[in-house]
N, C-alpha and C positions, 0 to 999 in steps of 0.2 A: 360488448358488441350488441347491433342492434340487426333485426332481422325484419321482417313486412311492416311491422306497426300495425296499432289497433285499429287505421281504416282501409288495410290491405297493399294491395298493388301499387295505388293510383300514391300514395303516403309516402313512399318511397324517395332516395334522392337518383334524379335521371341517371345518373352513372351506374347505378345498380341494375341498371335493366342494361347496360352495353355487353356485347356476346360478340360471338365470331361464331359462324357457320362453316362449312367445309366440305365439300363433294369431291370425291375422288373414284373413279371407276375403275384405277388399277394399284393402288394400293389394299392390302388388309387391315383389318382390324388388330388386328397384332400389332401390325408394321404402325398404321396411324395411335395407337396407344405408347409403342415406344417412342415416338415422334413429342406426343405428349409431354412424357418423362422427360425426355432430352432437352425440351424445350424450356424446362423449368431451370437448367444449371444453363443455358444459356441467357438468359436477364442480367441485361448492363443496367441496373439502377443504383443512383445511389441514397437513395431512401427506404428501397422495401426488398426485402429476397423472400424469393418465391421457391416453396419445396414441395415435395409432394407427401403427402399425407399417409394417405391407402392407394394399392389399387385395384384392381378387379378385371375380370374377365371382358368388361365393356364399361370401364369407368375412372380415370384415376382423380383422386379426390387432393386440392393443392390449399396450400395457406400462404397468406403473404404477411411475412413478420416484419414490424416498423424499426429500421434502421436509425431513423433519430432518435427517438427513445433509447434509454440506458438500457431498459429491462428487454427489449426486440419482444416485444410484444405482440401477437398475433392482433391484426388488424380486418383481417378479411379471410374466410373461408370464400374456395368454387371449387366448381368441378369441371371435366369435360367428359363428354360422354358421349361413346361410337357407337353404330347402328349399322347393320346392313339393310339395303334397302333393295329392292330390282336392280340390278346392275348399275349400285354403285356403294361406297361405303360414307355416312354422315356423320363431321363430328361437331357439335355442341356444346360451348361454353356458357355456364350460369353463374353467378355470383347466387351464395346462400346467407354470409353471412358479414357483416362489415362493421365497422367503425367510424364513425363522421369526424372531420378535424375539428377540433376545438378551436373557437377563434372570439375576436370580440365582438366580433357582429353576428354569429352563431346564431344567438337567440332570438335574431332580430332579421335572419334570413328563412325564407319558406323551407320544406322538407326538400321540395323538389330539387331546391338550389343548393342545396349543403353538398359541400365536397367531401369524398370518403378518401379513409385515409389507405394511404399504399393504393390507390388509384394506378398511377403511373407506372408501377409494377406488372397489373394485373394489362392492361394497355399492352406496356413491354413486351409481354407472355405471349399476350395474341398476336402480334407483329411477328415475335420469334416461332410459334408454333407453324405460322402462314407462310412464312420463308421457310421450313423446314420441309413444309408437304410442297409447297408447289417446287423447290428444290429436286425433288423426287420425281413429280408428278405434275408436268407443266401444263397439264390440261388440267387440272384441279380447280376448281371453281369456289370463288371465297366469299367470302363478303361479310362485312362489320354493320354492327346495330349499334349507334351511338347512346341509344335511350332517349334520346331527343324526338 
């Protein structure tokens, strides 16, 4: 698995900077952490499944393991991460650690353009995390960071 690269941020492939934000003023930090959890056994992919890892008092830490592969191989480590904030609670998803698809033209496509793999997974996640809170909390306020 590869993580920053030796010219930081900008080296990166755009899909690794894609997040989902999250504002809720009447759920808890509990409640949105178990939402978290929950959200991980709910992913309809058939490439990658997404489990959770650790988790913590304002943190749970998730892996997404590659379904085509024999060995289900971890492909991608994130996390999400909740906060209270003045009257309301924020949650936060980061990608920390990934895996690029191998392909023929790989070598021959920039950092930025490389697709990581179990992508569509972690996608999934945040779709189902976002259905779960605003579910609950229809005044919850969302929004996606493509990395683009």
């Amino acid at each position: 698995m590869s993580s920053v690269g030796t010219r930081g941020w900008a080296a990166r492939p755009w899909q690794s900077k894609a997040s989902v934000s999250i504002q809720s003023d009447s759920l808890t930090i509990v409640r949105m952490l178990e939402l978290a959890v929950a959200a991980s056994h709910a992913v309809k992919d058939g490439k990658g499944w997404v489990s959770v890892r650790e988790r913590s008092a304002s943190r749970v830490d998730l892996r997404v393991r590659d379904l085509v592969r024999s060995d289900g191989e971890e492909v991608m480590r994130f996390h999400v991460e909740v906060e209270r904030v003045p009257g309301r609670v924020v949650v936060r998803s980061t990608i920390d650690t990934f895996a690029v698809k191998e392909g023929g033209f790989g070598a021959l496509t920039s950092v930025a353009n490389r697709k990581i793999a179990g992508y569509a997974a972690y996608e999934s996640y945040l779709e189902c995390l976002s259905a779960a809170v605003v579910a609950e909390d229809r005044h919850a306020s969302v929004s996606f960071t493509s990395g683009k």
